[in-house]
FITOR-997418 format. One record per atom (N, C-alpha, C): residue in one letter; x negated, y, z. Coordinates in steps of 0.1 Angstrom, whole numbers, padded with zeros to 4 digits, always signed. Each point is the difference from the previous one (the first is absolute). Last residue first. Layout:
aXYZ ...
END
This chain:
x-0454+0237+0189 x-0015+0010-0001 x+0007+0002+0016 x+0031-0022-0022 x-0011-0012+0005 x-0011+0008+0004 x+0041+0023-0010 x-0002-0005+0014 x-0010-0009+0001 x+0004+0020-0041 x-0004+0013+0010 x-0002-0008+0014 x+0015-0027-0034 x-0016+0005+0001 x+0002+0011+0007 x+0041-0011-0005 x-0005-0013+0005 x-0020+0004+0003 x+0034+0029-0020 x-0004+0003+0015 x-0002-0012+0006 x-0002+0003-0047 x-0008+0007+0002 x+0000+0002+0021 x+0033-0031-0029 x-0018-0004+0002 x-0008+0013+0004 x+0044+0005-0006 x-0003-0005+0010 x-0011-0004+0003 x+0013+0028-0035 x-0002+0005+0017 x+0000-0008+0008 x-0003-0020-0039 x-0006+0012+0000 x-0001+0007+0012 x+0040-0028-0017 x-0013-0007+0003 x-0011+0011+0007 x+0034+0026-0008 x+0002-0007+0007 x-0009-0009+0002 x-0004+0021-0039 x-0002+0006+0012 x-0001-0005+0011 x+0017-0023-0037 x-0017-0002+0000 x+0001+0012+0013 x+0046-0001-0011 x-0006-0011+0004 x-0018-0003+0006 x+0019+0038-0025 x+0003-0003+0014 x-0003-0013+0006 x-0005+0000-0046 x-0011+0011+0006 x+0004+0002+0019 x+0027-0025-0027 x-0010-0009-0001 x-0006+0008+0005 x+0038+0023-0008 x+0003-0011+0011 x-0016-0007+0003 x+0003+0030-0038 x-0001+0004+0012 x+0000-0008+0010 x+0007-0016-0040 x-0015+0005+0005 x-0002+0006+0008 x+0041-0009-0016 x-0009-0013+0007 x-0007-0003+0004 x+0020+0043-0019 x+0007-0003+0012 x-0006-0019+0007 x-0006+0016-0044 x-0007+0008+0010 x+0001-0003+0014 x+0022-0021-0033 x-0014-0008+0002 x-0008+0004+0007 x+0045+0016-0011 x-0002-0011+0008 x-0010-0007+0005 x+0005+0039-0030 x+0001+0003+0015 x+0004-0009+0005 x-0007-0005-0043 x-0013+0004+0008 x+0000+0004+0015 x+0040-0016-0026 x-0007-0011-0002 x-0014+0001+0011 x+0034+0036-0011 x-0001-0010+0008 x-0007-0009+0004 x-0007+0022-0038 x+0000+0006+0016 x+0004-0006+0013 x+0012-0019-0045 x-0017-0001+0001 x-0004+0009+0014 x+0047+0002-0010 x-0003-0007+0003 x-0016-0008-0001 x+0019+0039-0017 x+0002+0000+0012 x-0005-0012+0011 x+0000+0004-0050 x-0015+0007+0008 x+0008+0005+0015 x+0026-0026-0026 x-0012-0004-0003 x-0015+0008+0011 x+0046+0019-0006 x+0001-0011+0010 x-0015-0006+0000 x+0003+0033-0031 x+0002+0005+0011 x-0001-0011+0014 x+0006-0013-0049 x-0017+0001-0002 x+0004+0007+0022 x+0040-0031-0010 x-0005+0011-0003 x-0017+0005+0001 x+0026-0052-0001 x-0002+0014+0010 x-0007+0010-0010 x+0015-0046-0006 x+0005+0011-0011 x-0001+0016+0012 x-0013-0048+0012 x-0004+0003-0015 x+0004+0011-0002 x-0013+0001+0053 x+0007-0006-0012 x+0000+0003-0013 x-0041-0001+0036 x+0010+0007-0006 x+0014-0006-0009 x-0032-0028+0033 x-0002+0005-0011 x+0011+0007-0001 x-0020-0017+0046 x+0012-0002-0012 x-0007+0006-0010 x-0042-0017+0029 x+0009+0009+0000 x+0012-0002-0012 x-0026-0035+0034 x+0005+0008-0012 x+0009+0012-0001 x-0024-0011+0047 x+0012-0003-0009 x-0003+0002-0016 x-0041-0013+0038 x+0009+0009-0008 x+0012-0002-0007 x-0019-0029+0043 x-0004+0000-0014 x+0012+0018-0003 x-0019-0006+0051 x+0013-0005-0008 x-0004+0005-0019 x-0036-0010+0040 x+0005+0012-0007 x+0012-0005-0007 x-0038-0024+0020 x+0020-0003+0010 x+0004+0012-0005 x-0045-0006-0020 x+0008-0012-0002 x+0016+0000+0007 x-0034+0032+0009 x+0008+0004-0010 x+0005-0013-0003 x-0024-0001+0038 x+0009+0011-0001 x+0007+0005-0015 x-0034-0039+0002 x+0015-0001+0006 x+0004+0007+0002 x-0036+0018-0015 x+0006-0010-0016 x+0011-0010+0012 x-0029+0031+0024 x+0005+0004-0011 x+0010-0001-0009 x-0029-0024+0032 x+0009+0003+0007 x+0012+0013-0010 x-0038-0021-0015 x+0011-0010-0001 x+0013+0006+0008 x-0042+0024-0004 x+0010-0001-0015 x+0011-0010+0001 x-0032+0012+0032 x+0009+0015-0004 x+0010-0008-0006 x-0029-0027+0012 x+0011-0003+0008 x+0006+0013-0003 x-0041-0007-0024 x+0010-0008-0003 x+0016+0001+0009 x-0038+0026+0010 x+0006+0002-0010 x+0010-0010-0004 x-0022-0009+0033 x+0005+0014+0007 x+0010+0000-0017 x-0019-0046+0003 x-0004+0013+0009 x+0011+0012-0003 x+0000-0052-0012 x-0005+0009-0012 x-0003+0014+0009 x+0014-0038+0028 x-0015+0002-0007 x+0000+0006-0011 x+0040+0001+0017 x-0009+0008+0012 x-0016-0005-0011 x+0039-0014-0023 x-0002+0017+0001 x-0008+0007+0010 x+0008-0050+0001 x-0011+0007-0016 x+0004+0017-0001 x+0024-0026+0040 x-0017-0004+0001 x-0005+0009-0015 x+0045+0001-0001 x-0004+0009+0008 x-0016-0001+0004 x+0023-0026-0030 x-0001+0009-0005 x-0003+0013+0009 x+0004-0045+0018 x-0011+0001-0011 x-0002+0012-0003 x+0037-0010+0026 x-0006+0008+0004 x-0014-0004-0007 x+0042+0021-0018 x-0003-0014+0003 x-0010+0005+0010 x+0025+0043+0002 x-0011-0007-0011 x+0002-0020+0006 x+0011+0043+0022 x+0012-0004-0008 x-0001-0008-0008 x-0033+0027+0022 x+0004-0014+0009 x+0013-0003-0003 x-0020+0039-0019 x-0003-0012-0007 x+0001-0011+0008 x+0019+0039+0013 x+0002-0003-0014 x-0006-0013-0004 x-0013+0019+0037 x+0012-0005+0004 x+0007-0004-0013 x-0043+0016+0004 x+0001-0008-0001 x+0017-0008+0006 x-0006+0048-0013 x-0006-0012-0013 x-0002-0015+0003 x+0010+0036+0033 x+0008+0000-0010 x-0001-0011-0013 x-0033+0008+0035 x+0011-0006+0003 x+0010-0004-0007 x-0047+0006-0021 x+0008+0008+0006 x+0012-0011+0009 x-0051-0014-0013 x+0016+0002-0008 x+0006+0007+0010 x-0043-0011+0013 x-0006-0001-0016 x+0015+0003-0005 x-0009-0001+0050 x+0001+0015-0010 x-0002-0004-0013 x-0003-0033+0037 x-0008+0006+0001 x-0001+0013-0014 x+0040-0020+0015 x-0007-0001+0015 x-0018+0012-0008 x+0030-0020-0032 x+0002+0011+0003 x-0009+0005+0015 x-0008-0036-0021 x-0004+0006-0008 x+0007+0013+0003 x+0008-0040+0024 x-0011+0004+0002 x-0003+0013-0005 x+0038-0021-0010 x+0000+0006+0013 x-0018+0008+0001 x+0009-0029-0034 x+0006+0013-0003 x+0002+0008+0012 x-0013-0043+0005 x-0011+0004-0008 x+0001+0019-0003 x+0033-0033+0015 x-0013+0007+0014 x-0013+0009-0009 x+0051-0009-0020 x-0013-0003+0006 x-0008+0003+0004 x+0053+0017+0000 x-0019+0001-0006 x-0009-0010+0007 x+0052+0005+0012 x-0001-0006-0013 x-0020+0005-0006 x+0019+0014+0048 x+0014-0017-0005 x-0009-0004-0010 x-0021+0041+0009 x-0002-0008+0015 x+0005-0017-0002 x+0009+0041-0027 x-0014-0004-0007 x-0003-0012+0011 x+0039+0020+0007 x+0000-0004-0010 x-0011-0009-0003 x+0003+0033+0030 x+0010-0010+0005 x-0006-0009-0010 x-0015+0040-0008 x-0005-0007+0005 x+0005-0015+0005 x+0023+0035-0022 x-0007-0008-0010 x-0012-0007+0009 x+0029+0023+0028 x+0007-0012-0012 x-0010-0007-0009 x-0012+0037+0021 x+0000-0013+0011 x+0007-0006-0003 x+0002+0036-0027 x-0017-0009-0002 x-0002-0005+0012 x+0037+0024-0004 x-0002-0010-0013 x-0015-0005+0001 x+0016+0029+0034 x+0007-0013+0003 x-0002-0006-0016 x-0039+0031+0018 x+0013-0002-0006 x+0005-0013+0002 x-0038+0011+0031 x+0005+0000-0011 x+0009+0002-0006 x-0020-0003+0047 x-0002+0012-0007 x+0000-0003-0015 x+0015-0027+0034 x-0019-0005-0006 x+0001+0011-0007 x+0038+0006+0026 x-0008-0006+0008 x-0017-0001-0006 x+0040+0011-0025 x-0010+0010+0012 x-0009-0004+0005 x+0025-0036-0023 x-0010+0010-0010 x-0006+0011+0009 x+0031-0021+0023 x-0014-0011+0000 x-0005+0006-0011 x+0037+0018+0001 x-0001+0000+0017 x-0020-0004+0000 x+0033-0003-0038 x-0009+0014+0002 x-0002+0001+0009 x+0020-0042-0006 x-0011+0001-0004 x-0008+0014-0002 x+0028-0018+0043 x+0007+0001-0017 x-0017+0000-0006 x+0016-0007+0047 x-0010-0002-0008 x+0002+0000-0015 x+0016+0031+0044 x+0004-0012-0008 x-0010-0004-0009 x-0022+0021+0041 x+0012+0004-0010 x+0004-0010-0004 x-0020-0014+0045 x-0004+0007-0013 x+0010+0005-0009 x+0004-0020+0047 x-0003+0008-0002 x-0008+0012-0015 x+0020-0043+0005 x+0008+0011+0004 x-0005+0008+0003 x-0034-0033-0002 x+0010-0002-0013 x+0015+0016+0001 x-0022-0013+0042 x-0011+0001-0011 x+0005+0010-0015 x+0027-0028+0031 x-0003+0016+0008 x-0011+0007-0011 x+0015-0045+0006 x+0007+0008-0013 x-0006+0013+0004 x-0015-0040+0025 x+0001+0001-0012 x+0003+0011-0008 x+0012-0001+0042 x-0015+0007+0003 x-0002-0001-0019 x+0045-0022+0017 x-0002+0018-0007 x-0015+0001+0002 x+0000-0043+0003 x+0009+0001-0014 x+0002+0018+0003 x-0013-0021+0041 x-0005-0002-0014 x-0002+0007-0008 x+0030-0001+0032 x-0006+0011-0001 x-0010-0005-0008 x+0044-0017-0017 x-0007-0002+0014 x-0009+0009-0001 x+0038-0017-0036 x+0000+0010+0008 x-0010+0003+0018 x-0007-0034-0046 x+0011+0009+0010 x-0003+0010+0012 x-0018-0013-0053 x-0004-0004+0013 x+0011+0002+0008 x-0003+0013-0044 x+0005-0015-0002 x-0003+0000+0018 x-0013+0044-0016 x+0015-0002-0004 x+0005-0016+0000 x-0044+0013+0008 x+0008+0001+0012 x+0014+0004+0000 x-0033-0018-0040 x+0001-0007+0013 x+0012+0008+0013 x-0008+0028-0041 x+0010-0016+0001 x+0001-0005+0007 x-0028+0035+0009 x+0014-0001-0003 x+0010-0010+0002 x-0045-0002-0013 x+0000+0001+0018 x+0015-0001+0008 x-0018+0002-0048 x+0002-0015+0004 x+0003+0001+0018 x-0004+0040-0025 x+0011-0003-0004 x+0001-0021+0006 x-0039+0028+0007 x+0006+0008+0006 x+0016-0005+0001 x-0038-0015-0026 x-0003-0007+0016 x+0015+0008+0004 x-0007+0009-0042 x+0006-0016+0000 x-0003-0003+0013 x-0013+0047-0014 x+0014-0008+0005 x+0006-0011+0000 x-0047+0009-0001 x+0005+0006+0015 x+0017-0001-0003 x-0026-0012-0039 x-0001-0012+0015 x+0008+0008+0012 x-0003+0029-0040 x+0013-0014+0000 x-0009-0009+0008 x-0027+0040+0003 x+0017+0001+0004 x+0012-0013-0002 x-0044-0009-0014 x+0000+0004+0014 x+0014+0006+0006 x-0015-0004-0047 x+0000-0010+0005 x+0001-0004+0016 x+0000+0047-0021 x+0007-0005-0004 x+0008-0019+0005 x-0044+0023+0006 x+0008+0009+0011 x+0012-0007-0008 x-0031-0011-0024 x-0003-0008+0012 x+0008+0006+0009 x+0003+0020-0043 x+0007-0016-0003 x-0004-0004+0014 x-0015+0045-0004 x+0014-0006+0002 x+0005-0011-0004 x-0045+0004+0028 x+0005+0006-0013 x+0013-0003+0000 x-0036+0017+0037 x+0007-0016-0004 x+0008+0009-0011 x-0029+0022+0026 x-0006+0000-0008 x+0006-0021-0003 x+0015+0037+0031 x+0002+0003-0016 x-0009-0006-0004 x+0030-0013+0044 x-0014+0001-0007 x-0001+0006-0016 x+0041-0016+0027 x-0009+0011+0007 x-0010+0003-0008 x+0020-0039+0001 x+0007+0006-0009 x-0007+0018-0002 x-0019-0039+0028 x-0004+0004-0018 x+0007+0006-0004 x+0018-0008+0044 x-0016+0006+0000 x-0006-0001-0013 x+0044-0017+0004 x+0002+0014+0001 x-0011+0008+0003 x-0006-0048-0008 x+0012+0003-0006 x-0002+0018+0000 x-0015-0031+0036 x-0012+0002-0013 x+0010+0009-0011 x+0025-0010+0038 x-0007+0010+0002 x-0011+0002-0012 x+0032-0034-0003 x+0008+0017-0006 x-0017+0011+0003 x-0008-0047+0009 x+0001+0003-0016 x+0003+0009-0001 x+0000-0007+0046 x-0011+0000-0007 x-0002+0001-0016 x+0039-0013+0024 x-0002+0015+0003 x-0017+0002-0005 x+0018-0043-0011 x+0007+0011-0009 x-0003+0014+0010 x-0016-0035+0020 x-0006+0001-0010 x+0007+0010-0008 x+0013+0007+0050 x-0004-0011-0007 x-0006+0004-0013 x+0005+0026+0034 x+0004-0009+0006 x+0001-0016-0009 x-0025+0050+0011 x+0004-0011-0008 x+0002-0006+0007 x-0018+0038+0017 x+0016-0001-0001 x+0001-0013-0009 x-0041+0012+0020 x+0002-0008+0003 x+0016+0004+0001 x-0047+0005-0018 x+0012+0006+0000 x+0004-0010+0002 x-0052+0012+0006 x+0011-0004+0001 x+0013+0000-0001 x-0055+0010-0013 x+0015+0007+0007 x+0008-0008-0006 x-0059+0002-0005 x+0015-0004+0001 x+0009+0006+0005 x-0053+0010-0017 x+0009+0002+0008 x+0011-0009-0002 x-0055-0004-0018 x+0019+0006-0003 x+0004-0001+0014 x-0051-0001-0022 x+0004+0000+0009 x+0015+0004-0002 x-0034-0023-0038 x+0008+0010+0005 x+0007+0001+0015 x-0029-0036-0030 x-0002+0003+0016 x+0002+0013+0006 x+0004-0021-0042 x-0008+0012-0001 x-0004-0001+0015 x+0033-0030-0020 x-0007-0002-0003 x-0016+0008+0000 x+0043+0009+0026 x-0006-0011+0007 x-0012-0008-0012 x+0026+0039-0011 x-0008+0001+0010 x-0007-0013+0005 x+0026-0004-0036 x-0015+0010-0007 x-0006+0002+0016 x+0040-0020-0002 x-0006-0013-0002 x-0013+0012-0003 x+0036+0022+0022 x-0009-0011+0004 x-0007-0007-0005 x+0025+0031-0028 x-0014+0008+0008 x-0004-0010+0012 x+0033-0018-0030 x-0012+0006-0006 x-0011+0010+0009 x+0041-0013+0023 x-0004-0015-0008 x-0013+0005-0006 x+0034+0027+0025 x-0009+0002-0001 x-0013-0017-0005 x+0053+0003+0020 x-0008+0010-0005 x-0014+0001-0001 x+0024-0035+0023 x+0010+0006-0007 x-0004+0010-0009 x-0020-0040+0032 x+0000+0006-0006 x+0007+0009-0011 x-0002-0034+0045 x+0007+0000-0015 x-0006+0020-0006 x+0001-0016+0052 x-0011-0007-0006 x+0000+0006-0016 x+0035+0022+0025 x-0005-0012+0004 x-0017-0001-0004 x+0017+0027-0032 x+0015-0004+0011 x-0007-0018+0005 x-0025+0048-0020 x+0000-0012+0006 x+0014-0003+0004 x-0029+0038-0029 x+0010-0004+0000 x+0004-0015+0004 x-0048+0034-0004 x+0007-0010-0005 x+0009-0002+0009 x-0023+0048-0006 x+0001-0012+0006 x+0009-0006-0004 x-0026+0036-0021 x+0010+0001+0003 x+0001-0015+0007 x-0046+0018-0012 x+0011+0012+0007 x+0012-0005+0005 x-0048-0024-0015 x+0013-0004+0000 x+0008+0008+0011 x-0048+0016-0024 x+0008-0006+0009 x+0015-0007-0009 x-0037+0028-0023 x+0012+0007+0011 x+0006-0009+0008 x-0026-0013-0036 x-0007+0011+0003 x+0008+0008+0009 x+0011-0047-0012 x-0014+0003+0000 x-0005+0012+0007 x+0041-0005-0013 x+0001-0007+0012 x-0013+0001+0004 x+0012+0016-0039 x+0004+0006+0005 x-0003-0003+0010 x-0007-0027-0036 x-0014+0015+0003 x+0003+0006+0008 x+0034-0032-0007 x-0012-0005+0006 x-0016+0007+0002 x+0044+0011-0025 x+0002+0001+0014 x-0013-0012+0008 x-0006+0007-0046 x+0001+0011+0004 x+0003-0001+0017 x+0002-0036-0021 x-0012+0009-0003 x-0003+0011+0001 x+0045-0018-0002 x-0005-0014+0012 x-0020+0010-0003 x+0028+0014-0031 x+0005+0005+0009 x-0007-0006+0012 x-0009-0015-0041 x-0005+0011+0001 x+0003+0008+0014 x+0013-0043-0015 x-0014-0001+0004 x-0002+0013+0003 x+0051-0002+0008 x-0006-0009-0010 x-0015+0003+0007 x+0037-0010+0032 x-0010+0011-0007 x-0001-0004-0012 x+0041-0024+0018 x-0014-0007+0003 x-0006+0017-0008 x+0055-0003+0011 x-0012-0007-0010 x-0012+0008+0004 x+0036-0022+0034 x-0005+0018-0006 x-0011-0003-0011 x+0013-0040+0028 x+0014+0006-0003 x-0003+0015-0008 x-0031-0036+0014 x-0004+0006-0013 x+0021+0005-0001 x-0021-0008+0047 x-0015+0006-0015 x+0010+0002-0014 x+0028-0024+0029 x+0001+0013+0004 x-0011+0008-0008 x-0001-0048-0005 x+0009+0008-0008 x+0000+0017+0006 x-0031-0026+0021 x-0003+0000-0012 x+0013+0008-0013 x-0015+0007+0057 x+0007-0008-0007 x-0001+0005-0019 x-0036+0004+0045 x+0007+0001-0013 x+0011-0009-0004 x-0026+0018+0049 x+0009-0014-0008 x+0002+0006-0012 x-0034+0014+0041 x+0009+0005-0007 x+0006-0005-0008 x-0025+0001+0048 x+0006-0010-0007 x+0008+0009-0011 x-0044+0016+0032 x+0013+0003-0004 x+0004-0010-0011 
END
């Protein structure tokens, strides 16, 4: 049997880490290769890590064939909506997956809004129309996120270093934190990943207060106010500050809840 690797397609889904690739290799060991590898043609479409363990073990596999692709982009959606599936991808990687599936989805579009009108050009769209609008709570469902934290993903994708990518990929920073700090030079983004976990609390900290609008001075009473006005206006004074504190404490929640259903979804 002729089986072809293509090298980008290998690394379109991020790569096991060691622990996981060690595990599913004790697995193949002691139970076979259960689920059969994904063929279009020759081309391998699924199952990359459990061929290269079988054929280094002399694991016996299966194949199966699909043969609705029609092209490369039907093979990206299908990888696409087969990890999305999976709970043991996280939400920055379910995240990073819904915006490829609609940059394939919306480039498909375009194209068959410039094409003319031939049977072509509708098999093209058929795809694409067939999906909801692609707004962004469309594609947050889709990676089972919030639409703010497929934004703050968006984000981390244009403006973080790889470095800072990494560092959330492998859990040392929250989503939320690192979207914050890919607001950063990107020096300043490299030295908050090698200061670790802690350090990126803090940085990510110290620019969320930095875009805090500076405090007003407060007026002063006028000269000839009353001891009454005086102490009217020191109440005031407290129930402005209160009232800032509050705002800031809602605020931290918000951070807060979001970081905590980011770890619920990485577990």
């Amino acid at each position: 049997m002729s089986i072809t690797i293509n090298e980008e397609l290998q690394a379109y889904i991020d790569p096991l880490t060691s622990d996981e690739h060690a595990a599913l290799e004790r697995s193949l060991l002691a139970e076979g290769c259960r689920d059969a590898l994904v063929l279009w043609g020759d081309l391998l479409i699924d199952g990359h890590n459990r061929y290269g363990i079988c054929k280094k073990h002399g694991i016996a596999f299966n194949t199966v064939q699909n043969e609705a692709f029609k092209s490369m982009d039907d093979v990206h959606l299908w990888m696409i909506d087969n990890h999305l599936g999976r709970r043991s991808v996280s939400d920055f990687q379910r995240g990073v997956l819904a915006l490829r599936k609609k940059e394939i989805l919306s480039t498909r579009v375009a194209q068959a809004k410039e094409s003319s009108a031939t049977p072509e050009a509708a098999d093209v769209v058929t795809q694409p129309s067939a999906e909801p609008a692609l707004t962004r709570d469309v594609i947050a469902r889709a990676a089972r996120v919030s639409s703010v934290t497929l934004g703050q993903i968006e984000k981390i994708q244009k403006t973080a270093t790889p470095e800072l990518v990494n560092a959330v990929k492998t859990g040392m920073v929250s989503i939320n934190a690192a979207a914050t700090i890919s607001s950063l030079p990107s020096e300043q983004q490299k030295e908050a990943v090698a200061g670790g976990k802690k350090e990126l609390r803090q940085v990510a900290r110290q620019v969320r207060e930095a875009k805090l609008p500076p405090k007003p001075e407060p007026t002063p009473p006028p000269d000839d106010a009353t001891p009454d006005q005086i102490t009217i206006h020191r109440l005031n004074l407290v129930i402005t500050e209160l009232n800032e504190e509050r705002d800031q404490l809602k605020k931290k929640v918000q951070h807060l809840t979001i970081a905590l259903a980011e770890a619920r979804g990485a577990h």
